[in-house]
C-alpha positions in Angstrom: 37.7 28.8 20.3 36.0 28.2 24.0 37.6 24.5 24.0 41.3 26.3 23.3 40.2 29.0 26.2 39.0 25.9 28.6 42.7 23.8 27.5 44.3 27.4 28.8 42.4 28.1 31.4 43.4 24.2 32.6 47.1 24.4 31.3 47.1 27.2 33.7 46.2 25.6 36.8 48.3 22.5 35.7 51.1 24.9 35.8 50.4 25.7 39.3 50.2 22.3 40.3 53.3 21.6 39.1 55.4 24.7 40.8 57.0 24.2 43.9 57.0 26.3 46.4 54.8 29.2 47.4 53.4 31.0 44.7 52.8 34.8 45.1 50.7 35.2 42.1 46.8 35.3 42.0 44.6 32.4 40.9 43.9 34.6 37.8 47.8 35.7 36.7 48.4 32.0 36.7 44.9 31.4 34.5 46.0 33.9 32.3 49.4 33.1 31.9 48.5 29.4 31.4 46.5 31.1 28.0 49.5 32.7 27.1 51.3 29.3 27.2 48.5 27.5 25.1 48.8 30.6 22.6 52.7 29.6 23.0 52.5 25.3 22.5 49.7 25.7 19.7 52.2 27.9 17.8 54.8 26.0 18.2 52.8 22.2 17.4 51.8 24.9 14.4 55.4 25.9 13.3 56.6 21.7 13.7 53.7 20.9 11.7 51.8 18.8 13.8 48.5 20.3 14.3 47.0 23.9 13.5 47.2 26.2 16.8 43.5 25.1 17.9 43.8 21.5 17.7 44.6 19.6 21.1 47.5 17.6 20.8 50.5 16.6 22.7 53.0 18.4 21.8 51.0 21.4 21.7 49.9 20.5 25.2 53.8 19.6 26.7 55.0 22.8 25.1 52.0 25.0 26.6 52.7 23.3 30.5 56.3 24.4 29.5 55.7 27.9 28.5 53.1 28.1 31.4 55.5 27.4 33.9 58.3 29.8 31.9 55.7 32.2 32.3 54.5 31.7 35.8 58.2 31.7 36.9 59.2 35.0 35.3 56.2 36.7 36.6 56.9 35.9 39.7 60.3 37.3 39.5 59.2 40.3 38.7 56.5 40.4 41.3 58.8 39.4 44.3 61.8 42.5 42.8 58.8 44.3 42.9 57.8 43.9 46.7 61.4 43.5 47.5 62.7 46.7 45.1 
């Protein structure tokens, strides 16, 4: 369990990484919405069959960056209609 909570935690600021642009979410949305996305690519690896949701694996991990980024993207959305609303 604290290995699939570290993978998140690191999904998450891979996520980050990845984004262009200015981000106008917090260091610790982003951790926790790079969780959400590990939650996200170990269910899905788990649904494909290729590894239960707290095994490392690459699809698992692709998926999770993907949903991450999904995640971080949408949030941010929100946040800047927010602000701008």
């Amino acid at each position: 369990m604290f290995g699939f909570i570290v993978a998140g935690l690191i999904i998450g600021a891979l996520a980050r990484l990845i984004k262009p642009g200015k981000q106008d979410l917090s260091i610790l949305w982003t951790l926790l919405l790079g969780l959400a996305g590990s939650v996200i690519g170990g269910v899905v690896a788990n649904l494909l069959d290729t590894g239960d949701i707290f095994e490392l694996n690459i699809l698992g991990f692709v998926v999770a960056v993907i949903a991450a980024l999904l995640l971080i993207g949408v949030a941010e959305g929100f946040a800047s209609k927010k602000d701008h609303g």
